[in-house]
Structure formats: C-alpha cells, structure tokens
N, CA, C and O atoms as a printed pandas DataFrame, in Angstrom:
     atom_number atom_name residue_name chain_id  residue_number  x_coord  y_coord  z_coord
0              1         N          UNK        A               1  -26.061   -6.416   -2.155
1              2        CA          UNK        A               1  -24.643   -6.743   -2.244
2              3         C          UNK        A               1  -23.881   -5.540   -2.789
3              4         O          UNK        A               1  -24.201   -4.784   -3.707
4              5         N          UNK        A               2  -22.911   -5.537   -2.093
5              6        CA          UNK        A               2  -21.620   -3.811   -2.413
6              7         C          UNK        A               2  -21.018   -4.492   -4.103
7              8         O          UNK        A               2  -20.550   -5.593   -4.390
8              9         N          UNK        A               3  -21.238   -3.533   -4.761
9             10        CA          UNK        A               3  -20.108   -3.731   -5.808
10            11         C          UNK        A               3  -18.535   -3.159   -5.539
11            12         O          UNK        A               3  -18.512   -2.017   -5.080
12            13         N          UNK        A               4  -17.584   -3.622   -5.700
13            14        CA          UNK        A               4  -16.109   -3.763   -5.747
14            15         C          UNK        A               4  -15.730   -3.348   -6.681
15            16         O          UNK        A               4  -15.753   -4.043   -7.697
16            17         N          UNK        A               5  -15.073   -1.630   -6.703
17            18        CA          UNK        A               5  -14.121   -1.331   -7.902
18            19         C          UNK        A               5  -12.721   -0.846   -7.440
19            20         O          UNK        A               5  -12.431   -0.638   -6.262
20            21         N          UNK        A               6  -12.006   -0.711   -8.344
21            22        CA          UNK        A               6  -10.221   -0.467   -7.795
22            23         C          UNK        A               6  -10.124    1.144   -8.113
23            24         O          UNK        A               6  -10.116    1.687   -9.218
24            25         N          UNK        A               7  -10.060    1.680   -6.945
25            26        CA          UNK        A               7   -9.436    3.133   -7.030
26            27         C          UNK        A               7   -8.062    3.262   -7.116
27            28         O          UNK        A               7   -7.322    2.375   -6.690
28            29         N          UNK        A               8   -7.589    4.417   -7.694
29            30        CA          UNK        A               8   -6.200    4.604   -7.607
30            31         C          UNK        A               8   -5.992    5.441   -6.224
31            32         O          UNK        A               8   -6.767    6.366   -5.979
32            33         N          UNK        A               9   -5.027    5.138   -5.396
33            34        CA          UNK        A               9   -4.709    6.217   -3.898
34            35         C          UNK        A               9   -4.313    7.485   -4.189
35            36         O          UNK        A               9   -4.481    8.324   -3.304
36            37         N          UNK        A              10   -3.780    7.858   -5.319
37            38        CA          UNK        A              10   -2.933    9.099   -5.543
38            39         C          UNK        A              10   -4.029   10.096   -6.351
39            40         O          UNK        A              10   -4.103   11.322   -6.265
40            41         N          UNK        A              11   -4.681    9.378   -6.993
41            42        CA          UNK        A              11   -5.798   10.636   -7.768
42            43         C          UNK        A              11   -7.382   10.056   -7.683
43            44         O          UNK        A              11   -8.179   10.621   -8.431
44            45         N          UNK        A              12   -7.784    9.204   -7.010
45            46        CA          UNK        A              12   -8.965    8.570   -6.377
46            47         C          UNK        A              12  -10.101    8.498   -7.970
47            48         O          UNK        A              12  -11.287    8.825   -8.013
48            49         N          UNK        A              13   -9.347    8.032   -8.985
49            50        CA          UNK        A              13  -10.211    7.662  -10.178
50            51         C          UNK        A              13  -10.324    5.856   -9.920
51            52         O          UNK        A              13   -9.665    4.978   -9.364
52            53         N          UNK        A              14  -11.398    5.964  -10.588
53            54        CA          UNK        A              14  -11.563    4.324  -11.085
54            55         C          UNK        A              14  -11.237    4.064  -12.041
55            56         O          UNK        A              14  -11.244    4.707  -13.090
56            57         N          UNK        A              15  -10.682    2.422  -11.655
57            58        CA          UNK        A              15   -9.924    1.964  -12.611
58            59         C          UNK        A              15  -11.163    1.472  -13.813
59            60         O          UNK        A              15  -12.106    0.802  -13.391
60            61         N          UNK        A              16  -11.106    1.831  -15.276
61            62        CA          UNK        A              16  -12.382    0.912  -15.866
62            63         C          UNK        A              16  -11.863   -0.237  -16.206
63            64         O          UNK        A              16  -10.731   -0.642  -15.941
64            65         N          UNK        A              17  -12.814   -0.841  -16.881
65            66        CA          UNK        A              17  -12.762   -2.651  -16.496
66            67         C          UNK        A              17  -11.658   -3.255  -17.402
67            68         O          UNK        A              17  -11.194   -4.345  -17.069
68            69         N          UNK        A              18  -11.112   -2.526  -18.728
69            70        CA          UNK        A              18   -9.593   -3.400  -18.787
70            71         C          UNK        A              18   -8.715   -3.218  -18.163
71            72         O          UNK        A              18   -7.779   -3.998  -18.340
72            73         N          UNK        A              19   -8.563   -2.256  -17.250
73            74        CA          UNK        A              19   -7.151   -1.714  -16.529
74            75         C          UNK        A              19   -7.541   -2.921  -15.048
75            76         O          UNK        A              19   -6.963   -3.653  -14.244
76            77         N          UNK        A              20   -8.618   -2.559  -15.356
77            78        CA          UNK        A              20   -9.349   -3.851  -13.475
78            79         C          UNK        A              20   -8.739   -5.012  -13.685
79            80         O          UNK        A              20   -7.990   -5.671  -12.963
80            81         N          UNK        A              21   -9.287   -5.243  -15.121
81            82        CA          UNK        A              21   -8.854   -7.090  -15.452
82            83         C          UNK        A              21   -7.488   -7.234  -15.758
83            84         O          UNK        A              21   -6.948   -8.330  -15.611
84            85         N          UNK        A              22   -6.728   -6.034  -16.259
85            86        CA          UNK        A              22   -5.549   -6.806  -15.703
86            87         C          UNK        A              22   -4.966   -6.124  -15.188
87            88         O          UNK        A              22   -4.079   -5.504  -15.776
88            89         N          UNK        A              23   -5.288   -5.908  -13.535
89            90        CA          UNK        A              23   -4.542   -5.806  -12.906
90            91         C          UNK        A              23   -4.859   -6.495  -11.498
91            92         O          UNK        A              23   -4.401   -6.266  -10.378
92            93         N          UNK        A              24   -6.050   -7.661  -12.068
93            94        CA          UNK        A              24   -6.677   -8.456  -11.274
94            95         C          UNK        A              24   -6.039   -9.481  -11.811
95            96         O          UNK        A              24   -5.507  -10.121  -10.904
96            97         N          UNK        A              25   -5.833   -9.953  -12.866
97            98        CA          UNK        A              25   -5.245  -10.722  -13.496
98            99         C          UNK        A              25   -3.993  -10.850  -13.400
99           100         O          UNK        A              25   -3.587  -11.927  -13.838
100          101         N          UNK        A              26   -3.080  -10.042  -12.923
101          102        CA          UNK        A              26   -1.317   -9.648  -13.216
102          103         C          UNK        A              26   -0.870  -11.041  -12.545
103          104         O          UNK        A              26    0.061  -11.698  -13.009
104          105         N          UNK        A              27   -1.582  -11.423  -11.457
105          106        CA          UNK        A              27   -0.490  -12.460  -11.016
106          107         C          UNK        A              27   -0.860  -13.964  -11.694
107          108         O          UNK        A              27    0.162  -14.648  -11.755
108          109         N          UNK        A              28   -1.582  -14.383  -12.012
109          110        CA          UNK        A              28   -2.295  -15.218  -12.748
110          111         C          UNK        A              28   -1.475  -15.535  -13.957
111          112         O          UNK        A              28   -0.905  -16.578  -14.281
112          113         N          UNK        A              29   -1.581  -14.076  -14.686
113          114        CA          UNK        A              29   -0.799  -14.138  -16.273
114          115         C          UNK        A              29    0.934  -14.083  -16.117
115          116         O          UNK        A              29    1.737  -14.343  -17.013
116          117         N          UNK        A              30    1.215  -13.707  -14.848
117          118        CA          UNK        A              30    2.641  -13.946  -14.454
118          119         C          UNK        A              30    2.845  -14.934  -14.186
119          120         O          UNK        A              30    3.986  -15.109  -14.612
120          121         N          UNK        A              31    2.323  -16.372  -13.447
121          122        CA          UNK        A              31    2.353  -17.382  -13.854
122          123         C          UNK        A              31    2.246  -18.242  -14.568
123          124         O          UNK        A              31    2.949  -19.242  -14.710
124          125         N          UNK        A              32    1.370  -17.925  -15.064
125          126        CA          UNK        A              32    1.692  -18.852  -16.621
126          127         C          UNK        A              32    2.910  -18.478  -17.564
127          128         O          UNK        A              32    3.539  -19.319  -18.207
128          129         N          UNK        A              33    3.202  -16.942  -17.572
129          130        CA          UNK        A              33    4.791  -17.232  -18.665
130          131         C          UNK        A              33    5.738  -17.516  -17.599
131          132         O          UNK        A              33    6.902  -17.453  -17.993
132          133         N          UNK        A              34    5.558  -17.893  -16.010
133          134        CA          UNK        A              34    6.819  -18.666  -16.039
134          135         C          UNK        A              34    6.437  -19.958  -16.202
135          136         O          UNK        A              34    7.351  -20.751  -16.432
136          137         N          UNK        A              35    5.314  -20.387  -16.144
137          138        CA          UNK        A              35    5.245  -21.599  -16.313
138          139         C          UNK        A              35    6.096  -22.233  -17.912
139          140         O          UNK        A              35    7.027  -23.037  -17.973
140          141         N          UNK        A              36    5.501  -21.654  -18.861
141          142        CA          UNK        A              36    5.991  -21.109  -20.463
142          143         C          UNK        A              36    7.720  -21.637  -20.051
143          144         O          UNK        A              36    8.453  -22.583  -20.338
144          145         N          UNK        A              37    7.794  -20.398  -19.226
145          146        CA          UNK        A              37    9.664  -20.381  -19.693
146          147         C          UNK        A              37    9.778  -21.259  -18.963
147          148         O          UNK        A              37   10.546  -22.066  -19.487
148          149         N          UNK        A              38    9.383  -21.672  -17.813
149          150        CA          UNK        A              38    9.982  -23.241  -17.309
150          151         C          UNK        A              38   10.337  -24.135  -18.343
151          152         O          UNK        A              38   11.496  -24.305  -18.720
152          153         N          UNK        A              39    9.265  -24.754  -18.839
153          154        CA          UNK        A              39    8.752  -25.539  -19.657
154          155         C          UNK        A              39    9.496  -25.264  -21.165
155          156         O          UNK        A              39    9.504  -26.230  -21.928
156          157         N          UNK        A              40   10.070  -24.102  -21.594
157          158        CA          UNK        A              40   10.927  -24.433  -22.468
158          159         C          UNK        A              40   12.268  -24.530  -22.515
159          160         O          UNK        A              40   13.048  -25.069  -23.301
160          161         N          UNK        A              41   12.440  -23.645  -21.108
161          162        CA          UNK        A              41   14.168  -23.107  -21.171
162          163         C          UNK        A              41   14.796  -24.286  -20.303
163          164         O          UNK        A              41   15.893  -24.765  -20.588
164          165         N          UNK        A              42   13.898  -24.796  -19.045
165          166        CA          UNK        A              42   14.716  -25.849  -18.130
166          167         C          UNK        A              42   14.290  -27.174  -17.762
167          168         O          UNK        A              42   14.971  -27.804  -16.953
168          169         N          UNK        A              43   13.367  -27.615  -18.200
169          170        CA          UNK        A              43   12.623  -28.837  -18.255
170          171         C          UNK        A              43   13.275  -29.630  -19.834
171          172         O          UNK        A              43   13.981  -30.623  -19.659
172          173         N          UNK        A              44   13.168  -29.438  -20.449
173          174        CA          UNK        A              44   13.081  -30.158  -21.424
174          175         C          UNK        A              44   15.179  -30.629  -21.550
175          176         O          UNK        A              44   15.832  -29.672  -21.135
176          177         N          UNK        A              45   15.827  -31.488  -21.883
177          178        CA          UNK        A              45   16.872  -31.859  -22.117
178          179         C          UNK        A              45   17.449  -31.558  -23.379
179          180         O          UNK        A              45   18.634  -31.861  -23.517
180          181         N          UNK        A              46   16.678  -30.866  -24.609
181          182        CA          UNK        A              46   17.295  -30.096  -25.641
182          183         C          UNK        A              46   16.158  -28.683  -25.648
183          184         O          UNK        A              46   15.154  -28.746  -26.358
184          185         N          UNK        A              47   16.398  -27.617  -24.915
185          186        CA          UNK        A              47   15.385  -26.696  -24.678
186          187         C          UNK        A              47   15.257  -25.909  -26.263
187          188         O          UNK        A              47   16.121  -25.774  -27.130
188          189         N          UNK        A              48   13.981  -25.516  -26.239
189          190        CA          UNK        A              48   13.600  -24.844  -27.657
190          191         C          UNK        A              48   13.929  -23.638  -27.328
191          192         O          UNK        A              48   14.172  -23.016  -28.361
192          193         N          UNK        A              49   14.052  -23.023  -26.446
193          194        CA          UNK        A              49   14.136  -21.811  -25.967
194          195         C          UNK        A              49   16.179  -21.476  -25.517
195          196         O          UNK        A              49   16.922  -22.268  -24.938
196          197         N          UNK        A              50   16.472  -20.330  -25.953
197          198        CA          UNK        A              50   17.714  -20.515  -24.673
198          199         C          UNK        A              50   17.506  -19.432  -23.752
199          200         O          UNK        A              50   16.800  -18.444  -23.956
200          201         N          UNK        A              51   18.374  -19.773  -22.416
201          202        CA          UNK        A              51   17.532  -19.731  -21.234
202          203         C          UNK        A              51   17.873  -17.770  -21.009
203          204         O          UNK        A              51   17.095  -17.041  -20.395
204          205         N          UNK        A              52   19.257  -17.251  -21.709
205          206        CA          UNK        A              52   19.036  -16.008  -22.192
206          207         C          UNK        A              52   18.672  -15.068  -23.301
207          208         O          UNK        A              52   19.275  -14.057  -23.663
208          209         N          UNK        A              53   17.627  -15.568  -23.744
209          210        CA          UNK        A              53   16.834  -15.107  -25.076
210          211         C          UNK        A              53   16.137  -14.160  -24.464
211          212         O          UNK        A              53   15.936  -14.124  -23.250
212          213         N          UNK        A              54   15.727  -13.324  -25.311
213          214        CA          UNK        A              54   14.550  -12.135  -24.830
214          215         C          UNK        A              54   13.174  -12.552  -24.699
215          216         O          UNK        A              54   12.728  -13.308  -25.562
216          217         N          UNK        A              55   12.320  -12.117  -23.605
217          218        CA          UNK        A              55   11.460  -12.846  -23.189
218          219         C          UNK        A              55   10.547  -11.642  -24.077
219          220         O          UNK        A              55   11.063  -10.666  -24.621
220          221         N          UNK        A              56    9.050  -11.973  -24.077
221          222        CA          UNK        A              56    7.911  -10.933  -24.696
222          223         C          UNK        A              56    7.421  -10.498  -22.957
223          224         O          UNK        A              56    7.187  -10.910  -21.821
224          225         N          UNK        A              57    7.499   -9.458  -23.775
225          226        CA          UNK        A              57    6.628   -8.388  -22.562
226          227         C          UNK        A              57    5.535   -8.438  -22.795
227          228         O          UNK        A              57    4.996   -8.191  -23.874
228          229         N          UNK        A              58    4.885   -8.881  -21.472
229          230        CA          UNK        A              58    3.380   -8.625  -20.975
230          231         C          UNK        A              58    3.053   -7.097  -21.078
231          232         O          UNK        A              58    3.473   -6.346  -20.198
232          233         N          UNK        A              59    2.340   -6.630  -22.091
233          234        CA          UNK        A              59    2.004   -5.791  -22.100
234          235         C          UNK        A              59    0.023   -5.202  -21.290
235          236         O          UNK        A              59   -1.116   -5.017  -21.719
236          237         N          UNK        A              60    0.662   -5.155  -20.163
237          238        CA          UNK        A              60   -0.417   -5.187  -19.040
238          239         C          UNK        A              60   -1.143   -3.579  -18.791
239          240         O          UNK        A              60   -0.310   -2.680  -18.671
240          241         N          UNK        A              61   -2.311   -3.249  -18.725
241          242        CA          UNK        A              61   -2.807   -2.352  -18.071
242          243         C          UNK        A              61   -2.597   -1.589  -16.642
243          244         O          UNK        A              61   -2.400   -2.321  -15.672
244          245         N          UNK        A              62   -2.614   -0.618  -16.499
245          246        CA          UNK        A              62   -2.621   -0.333  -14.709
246          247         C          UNK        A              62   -2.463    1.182  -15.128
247          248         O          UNK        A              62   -2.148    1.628  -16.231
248          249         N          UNK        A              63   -2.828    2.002  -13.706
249          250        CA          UNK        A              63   -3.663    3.122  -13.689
250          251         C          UNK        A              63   -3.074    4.295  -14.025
251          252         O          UNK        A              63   -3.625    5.389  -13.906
252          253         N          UNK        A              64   -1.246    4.000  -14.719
253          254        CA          UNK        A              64   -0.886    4.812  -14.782
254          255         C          UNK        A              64   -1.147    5.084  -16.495
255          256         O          UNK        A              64   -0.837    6.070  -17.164
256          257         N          UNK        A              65   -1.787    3.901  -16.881
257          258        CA          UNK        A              65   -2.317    3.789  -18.294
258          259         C          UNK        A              65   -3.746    5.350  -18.289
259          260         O          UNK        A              65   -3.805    6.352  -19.001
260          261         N          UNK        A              66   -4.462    4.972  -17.405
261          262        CA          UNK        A              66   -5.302    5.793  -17.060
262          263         C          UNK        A              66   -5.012    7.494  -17.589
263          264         O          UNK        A              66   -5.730    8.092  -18.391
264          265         N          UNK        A              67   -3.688    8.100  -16.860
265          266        CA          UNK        A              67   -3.167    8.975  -17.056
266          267         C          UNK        A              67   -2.896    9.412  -18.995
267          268         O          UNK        A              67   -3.049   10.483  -19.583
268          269         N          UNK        A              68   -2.532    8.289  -19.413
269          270        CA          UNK        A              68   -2.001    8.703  -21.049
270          271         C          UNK        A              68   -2.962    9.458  -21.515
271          272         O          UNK        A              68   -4.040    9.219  -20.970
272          273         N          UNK        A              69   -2.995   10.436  -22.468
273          274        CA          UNK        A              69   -3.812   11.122  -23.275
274          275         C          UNK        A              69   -3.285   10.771  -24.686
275          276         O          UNK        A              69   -2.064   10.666  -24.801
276          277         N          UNK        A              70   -4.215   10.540  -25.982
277          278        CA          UNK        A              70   -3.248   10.836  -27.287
278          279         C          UNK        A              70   -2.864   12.121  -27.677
279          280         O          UNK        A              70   -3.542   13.139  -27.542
280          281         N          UNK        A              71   -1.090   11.983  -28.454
281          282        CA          UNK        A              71   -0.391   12.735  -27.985
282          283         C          UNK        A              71   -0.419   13.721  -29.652
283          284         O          UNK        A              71   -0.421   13.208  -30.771
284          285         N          UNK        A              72   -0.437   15.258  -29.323
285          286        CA          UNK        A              72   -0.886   16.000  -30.434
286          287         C          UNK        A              72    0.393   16.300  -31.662
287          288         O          UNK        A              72    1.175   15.431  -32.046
288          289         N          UNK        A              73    0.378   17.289  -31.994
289          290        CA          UNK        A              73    1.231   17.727  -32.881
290          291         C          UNK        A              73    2.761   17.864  -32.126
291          292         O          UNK        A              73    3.782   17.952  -32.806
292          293         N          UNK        A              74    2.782   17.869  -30.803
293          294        CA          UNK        A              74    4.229   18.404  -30.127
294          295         C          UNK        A              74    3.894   19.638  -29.677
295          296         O          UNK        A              74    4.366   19.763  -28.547
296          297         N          UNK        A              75    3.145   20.879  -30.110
297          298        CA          UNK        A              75    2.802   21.624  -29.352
298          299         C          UNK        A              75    2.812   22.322  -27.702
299          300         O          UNK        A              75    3.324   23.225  -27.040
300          301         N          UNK        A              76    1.693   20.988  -27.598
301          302        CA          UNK        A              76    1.190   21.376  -25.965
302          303         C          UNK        A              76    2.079   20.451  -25.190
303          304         O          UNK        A              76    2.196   19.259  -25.473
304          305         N          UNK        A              77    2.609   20.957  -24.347
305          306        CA          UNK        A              77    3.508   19.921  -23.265
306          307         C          UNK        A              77    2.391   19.122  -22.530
307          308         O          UNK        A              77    1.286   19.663  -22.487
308          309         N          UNK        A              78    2.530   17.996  -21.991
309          310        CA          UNK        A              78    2.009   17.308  -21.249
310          311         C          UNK        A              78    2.705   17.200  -19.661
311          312         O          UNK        A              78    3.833   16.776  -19.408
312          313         N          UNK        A              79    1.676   17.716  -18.671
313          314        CA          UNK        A              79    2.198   17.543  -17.333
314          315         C          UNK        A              79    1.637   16.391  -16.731
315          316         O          UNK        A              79    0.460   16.142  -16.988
316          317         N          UNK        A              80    2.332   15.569  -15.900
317          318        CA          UNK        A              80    2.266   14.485  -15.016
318          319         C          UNK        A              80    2.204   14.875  -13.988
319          320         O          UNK        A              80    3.285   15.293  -13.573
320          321         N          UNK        A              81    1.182   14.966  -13.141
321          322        CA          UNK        A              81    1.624   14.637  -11.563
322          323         C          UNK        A              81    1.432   13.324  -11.034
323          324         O          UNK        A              81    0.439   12.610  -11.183
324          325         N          UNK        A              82    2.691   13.026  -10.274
325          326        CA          UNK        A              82    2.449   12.210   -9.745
326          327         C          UNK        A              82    2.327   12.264   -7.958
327          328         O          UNK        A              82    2.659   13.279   -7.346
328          329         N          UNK        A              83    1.947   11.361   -7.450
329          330        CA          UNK        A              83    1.479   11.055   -6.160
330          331         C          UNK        A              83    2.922   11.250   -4.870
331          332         O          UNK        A              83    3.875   10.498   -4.669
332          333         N          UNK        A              84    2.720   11.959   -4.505
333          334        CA          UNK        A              84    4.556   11.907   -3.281
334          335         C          UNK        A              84    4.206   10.791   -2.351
335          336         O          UNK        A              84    3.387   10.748   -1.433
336          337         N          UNK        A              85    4.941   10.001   -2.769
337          338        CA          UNK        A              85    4.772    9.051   -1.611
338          339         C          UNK        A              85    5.236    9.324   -0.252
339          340         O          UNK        A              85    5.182    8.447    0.610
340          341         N          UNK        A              86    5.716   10.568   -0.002
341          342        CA          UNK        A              86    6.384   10.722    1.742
342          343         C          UNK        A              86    4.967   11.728    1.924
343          344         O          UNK        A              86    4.803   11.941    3.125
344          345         N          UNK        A              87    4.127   12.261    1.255
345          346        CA          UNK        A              87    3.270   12.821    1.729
346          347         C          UNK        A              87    1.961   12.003    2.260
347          348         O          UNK        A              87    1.140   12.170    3.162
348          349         N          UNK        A              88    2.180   11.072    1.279
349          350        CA          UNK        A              88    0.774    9.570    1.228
350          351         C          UNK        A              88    1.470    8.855    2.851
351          352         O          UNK        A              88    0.679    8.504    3.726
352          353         N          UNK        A              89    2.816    8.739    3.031
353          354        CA          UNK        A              89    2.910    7.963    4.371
354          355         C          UNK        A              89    2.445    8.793    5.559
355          356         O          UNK        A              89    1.852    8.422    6.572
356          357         N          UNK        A              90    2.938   10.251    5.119
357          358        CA          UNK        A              90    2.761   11.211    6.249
358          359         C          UNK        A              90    1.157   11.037    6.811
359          360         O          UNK        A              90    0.872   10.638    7.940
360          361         N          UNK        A              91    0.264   11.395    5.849
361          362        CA          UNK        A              91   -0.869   11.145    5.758
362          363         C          UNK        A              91   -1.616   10.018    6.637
363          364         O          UNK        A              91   -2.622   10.238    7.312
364          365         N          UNK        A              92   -0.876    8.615    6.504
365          366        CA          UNK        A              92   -1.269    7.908    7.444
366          367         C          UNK        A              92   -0.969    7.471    8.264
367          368         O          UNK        A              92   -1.619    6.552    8.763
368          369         N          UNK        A              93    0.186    7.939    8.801
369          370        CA          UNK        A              93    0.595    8.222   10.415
370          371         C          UNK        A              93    0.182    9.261   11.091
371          372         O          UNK        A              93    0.548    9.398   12.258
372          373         N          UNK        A              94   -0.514   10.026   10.586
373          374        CA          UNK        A              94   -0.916   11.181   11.297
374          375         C          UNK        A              94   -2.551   10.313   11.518
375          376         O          UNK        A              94   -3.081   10.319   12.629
376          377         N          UNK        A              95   -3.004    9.827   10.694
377          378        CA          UNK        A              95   -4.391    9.429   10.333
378          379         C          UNK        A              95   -4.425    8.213   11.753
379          380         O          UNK        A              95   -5.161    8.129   12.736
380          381         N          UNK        A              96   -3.438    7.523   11.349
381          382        CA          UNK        A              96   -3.766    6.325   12.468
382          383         C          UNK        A              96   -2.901    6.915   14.089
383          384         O          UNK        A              96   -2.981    6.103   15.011
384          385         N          UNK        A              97   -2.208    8.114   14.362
385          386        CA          UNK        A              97   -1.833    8.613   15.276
386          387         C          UNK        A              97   -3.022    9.135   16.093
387          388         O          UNK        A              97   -2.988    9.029   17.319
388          389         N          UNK        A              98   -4.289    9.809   15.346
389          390        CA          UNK        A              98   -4.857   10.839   15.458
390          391         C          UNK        A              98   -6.540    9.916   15.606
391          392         O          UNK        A              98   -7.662   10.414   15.705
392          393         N          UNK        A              99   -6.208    8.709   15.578
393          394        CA          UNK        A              99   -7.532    7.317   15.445
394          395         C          UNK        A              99   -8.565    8.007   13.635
395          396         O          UNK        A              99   -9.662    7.472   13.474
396          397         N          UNK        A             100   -8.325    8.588   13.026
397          398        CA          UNK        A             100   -9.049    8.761   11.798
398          399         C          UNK        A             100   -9.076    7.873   11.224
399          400         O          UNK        A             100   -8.306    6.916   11.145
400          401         N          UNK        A             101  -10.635    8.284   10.428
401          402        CA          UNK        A             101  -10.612    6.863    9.694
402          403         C          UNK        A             101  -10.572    7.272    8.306
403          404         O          UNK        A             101  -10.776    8.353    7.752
404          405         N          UNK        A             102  -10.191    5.897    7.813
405          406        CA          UNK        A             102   -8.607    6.227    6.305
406          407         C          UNK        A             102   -9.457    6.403    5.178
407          408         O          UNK        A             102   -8.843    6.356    4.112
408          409         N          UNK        A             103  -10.906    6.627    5.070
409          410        CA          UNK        A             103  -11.900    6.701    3.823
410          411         C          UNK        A             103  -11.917    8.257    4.122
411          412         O          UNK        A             103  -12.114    9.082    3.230
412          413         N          UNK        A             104  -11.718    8.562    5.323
413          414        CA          UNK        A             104  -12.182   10.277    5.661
414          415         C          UNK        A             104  -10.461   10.681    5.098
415          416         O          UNK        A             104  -10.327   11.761    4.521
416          417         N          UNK        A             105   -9.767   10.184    5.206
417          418        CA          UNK        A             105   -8.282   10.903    5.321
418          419         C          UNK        A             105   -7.959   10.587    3.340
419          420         O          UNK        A             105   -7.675   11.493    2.556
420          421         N          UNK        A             106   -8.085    9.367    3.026
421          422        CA          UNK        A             106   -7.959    9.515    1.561
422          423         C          UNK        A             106   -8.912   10.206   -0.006
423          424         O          UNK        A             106   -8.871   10.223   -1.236
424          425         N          UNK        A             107   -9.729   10.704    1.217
425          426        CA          UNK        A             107  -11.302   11.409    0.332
426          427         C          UNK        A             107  -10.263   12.603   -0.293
427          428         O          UNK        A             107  -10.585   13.007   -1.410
428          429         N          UNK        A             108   -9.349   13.059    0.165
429          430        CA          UNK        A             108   -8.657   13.871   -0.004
430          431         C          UNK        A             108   -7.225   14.061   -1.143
431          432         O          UNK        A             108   -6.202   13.434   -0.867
432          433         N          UNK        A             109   -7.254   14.823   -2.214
433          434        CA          UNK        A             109   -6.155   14.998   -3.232
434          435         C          UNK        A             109   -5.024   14.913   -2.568
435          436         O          UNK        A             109   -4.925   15.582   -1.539
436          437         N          UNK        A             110   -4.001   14.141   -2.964
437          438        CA          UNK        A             110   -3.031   13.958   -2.661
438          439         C          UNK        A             110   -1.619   14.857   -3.245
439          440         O          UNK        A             110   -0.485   14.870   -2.767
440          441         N          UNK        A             111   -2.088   15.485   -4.288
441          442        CA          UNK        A             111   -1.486   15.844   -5.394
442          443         C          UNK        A             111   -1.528   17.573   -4.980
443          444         O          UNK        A             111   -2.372   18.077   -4.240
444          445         N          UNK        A             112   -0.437   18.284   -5.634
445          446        CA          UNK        A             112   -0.238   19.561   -4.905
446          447         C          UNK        A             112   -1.243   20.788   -5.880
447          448         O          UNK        A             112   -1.035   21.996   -5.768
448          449         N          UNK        A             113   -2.355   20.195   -6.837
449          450        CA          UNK        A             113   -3.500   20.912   -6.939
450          451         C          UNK        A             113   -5.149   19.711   -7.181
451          452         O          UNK        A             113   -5.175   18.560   -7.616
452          453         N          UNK        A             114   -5.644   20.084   -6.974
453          454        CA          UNK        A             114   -6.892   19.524   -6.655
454          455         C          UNK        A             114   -7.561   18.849   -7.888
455          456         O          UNK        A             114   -8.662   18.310   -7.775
C-alpha cells in the first residue's frame, strides 16, 4: 500500500504531520465554529454571543508555516520566495499542450533559484 503525504507545488517540501493535520482538518474545524456561532449568535432567542463580536481565530497550520525560521537579533534580513503563480499556470499549459506528464513537469523548482 502507497503512503500519502502533502507536498507543497511551489517548493516541493513535505508537509510534516502537524501542518498535514491541519490542513486535513481545516474544513472539519471550520465547521464546527460555525456550528459554535450558529448556535450562539442565531439560534437561541436571547443569544450569549452578539452576532458582531470578535470571533477567535483558528490558529491553523499550512505550508507557509513551513517557511518561518526563529527570528534573530534583527541583524540578518530574512528572504521569502514565493511561488509566481503566472509561471506555475504557464507551466501547465505548456505541460498539458505538449501531452507531459505533470510529476515530470512539477519535479521541477518553480522559484527563480533552485
């Protein structure tokens, strides 16, 4: 049996297993706080909640968590790259223009150094 892990498209790391779980989880735990705010702000006929109060942020994992480093004295700048998304589309219109297949075409850095 294949094991199943979540790559990121833009820098082809794996996700490890808290960033997996919730981001396997995201829609799951997004239902339940609306269930939550249903259930306090518009169901009930004297709500405990009011219905523009500040809600708590889900403070959720995902791969751009991956990216953070802890951050030093101020010193060293920290660079981000991120992924061009008109290069990632280009990529697969040329890929599915050209019949390639998309494990051979995304094996490849997306990012403008390697």
């Amino acid at each position: 049996m294949e094991s199943w892990s979540l790559v990121s498209l833009s820098t082809a790391a794996e996700a490890p297993p808290e960033v997996a779980k919730d981001l396997l989880e995201a829609y799951k735990i997004g239902k339940e706080a609306y269930q939550t705010f249903q259930q306090q702000c518009l169901q009930e006929d004297a709500p405990s909640t009011q219905f523009h109060a500040k809600m708590i942020k889900k403070k959720l994992k995902t791969f751009s968590d991956m990216r953070k480093k802890p951050r030093s004295n101020g010193c060293a700048k920290e660079v981000v790259l991120k992924a061009d998304r008109r290069l990632f589309g280009q990529m697969v219109i040329i890929a599915e223009s050209r019949k390639l297949q998309m494990s051979d075409v995304l094996a490849h850095p997306l990012g403008p150094l390697p």
